[in-house]
C-alpha positions in Angstrom: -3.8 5.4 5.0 -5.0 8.4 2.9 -1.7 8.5 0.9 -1.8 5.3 0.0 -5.2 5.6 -1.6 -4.4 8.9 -2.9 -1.6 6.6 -5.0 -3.7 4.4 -6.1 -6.1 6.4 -7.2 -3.6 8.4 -9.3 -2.3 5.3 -10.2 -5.1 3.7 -11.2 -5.2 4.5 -15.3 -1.8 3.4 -15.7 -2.4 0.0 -14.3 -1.2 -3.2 -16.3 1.1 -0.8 -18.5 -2.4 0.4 -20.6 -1.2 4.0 -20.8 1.8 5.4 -19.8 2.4 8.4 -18.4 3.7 10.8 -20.0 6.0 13.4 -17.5 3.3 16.6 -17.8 -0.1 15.2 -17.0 -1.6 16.3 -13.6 -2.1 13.6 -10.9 -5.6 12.8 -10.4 -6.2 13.4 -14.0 -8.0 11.3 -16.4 -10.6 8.1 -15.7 -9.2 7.6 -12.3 -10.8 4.9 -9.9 -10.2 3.2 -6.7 -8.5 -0.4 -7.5 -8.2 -3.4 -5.1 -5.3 -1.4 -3.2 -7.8 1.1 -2.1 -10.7 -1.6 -1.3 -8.4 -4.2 1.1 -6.7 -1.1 2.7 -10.3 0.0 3.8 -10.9 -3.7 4.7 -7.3 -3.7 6.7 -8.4 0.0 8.7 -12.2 -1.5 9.5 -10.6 -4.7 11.4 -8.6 -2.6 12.9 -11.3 -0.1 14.4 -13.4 -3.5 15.3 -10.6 -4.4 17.6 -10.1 -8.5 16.3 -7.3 -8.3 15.4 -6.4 -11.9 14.5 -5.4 -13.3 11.5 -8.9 -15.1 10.9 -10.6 -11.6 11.0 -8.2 -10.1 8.7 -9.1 -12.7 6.5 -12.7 -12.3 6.8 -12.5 -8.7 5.9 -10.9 -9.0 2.8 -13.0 -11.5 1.5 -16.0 -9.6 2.8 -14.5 -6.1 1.0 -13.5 -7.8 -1.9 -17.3 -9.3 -2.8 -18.7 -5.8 -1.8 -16.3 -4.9 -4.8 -15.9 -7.1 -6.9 -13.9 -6.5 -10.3 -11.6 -3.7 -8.8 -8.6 -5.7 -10.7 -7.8 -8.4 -7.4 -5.3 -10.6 -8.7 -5.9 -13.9 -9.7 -4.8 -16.5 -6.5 -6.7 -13.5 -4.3 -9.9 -13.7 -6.3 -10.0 -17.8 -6.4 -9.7 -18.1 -2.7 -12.2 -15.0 -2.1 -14.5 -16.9 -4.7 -14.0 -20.0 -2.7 -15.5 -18.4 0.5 -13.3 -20.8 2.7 -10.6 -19.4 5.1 -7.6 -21.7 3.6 -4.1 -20.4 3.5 -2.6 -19.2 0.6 1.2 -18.8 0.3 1.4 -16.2 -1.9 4.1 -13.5 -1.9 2.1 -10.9 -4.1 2.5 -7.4 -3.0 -1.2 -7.2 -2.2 -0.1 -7.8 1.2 2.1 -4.8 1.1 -0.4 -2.3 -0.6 -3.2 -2.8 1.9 -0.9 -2.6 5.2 -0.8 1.2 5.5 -3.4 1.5 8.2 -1.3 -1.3 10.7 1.5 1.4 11.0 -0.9 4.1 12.2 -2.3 2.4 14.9 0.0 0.6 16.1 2.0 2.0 19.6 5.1 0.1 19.2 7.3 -1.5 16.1 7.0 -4.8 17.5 3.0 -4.5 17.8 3.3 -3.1 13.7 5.1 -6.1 12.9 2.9 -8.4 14.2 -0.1 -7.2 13.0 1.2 -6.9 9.5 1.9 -10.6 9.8 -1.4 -11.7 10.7 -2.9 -9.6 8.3 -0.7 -11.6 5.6 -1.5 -14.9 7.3 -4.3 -16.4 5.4 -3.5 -14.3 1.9 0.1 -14.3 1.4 1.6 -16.4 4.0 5.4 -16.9 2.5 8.0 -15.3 4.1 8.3 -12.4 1.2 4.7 -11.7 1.7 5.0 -11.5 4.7 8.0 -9.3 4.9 6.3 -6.9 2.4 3.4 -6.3 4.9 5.9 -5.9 7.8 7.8 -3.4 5.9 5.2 -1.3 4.8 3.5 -1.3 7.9 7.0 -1.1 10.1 8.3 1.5 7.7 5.0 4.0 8.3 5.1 3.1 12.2 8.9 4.3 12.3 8.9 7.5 10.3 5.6 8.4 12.5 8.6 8.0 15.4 10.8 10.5 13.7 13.3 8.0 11.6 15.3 9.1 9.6 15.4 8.2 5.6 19.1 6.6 6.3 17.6 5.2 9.4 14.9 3.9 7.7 17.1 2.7 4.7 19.5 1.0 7.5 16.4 -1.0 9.3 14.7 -2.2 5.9 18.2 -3.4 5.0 19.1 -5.2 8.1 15.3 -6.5 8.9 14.5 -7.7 5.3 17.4 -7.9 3.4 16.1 -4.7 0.7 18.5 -3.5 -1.3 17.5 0.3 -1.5 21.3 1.8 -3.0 19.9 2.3 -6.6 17.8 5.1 -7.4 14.7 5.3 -8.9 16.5 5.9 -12.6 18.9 3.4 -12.3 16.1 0.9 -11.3 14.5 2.1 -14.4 17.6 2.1 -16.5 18.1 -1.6 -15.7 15.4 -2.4 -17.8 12.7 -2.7 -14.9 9.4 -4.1 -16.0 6.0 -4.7 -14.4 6.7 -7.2 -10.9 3.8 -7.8 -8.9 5.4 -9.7 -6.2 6.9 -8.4 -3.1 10.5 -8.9 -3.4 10.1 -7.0 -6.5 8.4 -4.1 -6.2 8.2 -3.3 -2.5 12.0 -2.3 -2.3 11.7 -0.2 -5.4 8.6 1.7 -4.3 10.3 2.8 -1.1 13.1 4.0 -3.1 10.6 6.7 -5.0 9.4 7.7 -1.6 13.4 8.3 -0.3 14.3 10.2 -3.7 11.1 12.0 -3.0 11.1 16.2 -2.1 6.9 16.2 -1.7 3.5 13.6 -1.7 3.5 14.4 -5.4 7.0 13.9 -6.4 6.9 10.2 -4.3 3.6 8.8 -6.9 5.2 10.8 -9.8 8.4 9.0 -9.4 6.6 5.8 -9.0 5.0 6.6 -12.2 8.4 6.9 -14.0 9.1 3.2 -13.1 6.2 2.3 -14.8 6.4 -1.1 -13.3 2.8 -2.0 -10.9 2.2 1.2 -10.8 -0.6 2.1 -8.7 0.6 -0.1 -6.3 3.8 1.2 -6.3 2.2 4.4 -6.1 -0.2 3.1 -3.5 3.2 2.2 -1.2 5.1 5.2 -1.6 2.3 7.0 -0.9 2.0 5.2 2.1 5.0 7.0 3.5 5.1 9.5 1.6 2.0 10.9 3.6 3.8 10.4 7.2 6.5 12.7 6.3 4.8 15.0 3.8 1.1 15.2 4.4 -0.9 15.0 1.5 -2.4 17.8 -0.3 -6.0 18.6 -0.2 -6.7 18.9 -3.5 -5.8 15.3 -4.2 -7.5 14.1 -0.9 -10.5 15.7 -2.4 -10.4 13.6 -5.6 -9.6 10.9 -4.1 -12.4 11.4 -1.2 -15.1 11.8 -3.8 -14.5 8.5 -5.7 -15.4 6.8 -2.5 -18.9 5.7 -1.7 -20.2 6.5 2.1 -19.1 3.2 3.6 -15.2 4.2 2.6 -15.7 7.5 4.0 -17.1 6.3 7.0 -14.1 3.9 7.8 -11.7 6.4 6.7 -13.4 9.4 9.1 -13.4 6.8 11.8 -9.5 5.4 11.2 -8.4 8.8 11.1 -10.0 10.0 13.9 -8.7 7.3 16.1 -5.4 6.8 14.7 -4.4 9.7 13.1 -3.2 13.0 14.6 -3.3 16.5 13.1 
């Protein structure tokens, strides 16, 4: 869960292609902020720790988060139907779904539990089958490597569960000519592939970085793993840490508590 905050957070002032970064400048540096990544993954951990678990309370989390926070850059379908205040179904397949699923892999105690819960927590938000898979392969993805998979394992299940191609790396995606793709089935695979090249936490967000495509949510998913297998280092915790307020803090101390083991 941390991780993928921590990528966010780095992430975060090289959203929407502004800036760009520029290969030498330290994570965490700069006008950094937590962006709607960061608010509906706290919003995914806090329904989790109240035990409903259903798609409906998902649902009422994220709407409840996101008009605690508002203009933390939610995309435009998300922000309609959180303005709206009605629980209606939404087929989108944004990787918002994917970004704020982090937290279902940590608590879950089995794949097929992670799996599920990813998928009600798409239900009401992005309910088409890419959506859907992004959530479940986030979430699935953190839940395995927690079991001890390997990175050819992993690469091997997201292939034959999802259909992701993951055989380019993360320069020959950004040879291609890769641009900014907010949707699942184009960024999800991609940002797995920076955490699979990666050697540390840093070098996972860094490379995500170099596709400058949606790039703190990129960062925000490769972080996701890149904590289960790395850890994360405590100086960017700490920056990240202080740019919550004490509700965030409180949810994270609580999540990690319950969820996460030292």
């Amino acid at each position: 869960m941390i991780g993928a905050i921590i990528g966010d957070f780095c992430g975060s002032i090289y959203e929407r292609r502004s800036v760009r970064w520029d290969r030498k400048t330290p994570l965490g540096a700069g006008p950094c902020r937590l962006t709607d990544d960061s608010i509906l993954t706290f919003a995914t951990a806090e329904a989790i720790l109240n035990g409903d678990v259903q798609p409906e309370a998902f649902a009422r989390a994220y709407m409840r988060w996101a008009r605690d926070y508002p203009g933390r850059g939610y995309g435009h379908g998300f922000s309609t139907w959180v303005e709206a205040g009605q629980l209606t179904k939404n087929g989108s397949f944004g990787n918002g779904s994917a970004m704020r699923a982090s937290p279902i892999g940590w608590a879950a105690g089995q794949l097929d539990q992670a799996l599920d819960l990813a998928r009600a927590s798409a239900d009401y938000t992005h309910g088409h089958p890419e959506g859907v898979k992004g959530a479940q392969a986030i979430a699935g993805s953190v839940f395995l490597l927690r079991s001890g998979m390997t990175n050819d394992e992993l690469k091997s299940w997201l292939h034959s569960s999802f259909g992701y191609d993951l055989s380019r790396s993360v320069r020959q995606i950004a040879a291609s000519g890769y641009r900014f793709d907010s949707t699942c089935q184009g960024s999800v695979p991609e940002a797995i592939t920076c955490f699979l090249e990666a050697g540390s936490f840093e070098d996972a967000i860094k490379k995500a970085f170099l596709l400058n495509g949606d790039v703190d949510t990129q960062a925000d998913m490769a972080g996701a793993l890149a904590q289960v297998r790395f850890g994360v280092p405590f100086g960017l915790r700490t920056m990240a840490e202080r740019a919550m307020d004490a509700r965030m803090r409180s949810i994270l101390s609580a999540f990690e508590s319950r969820f996460v083991k030292a």
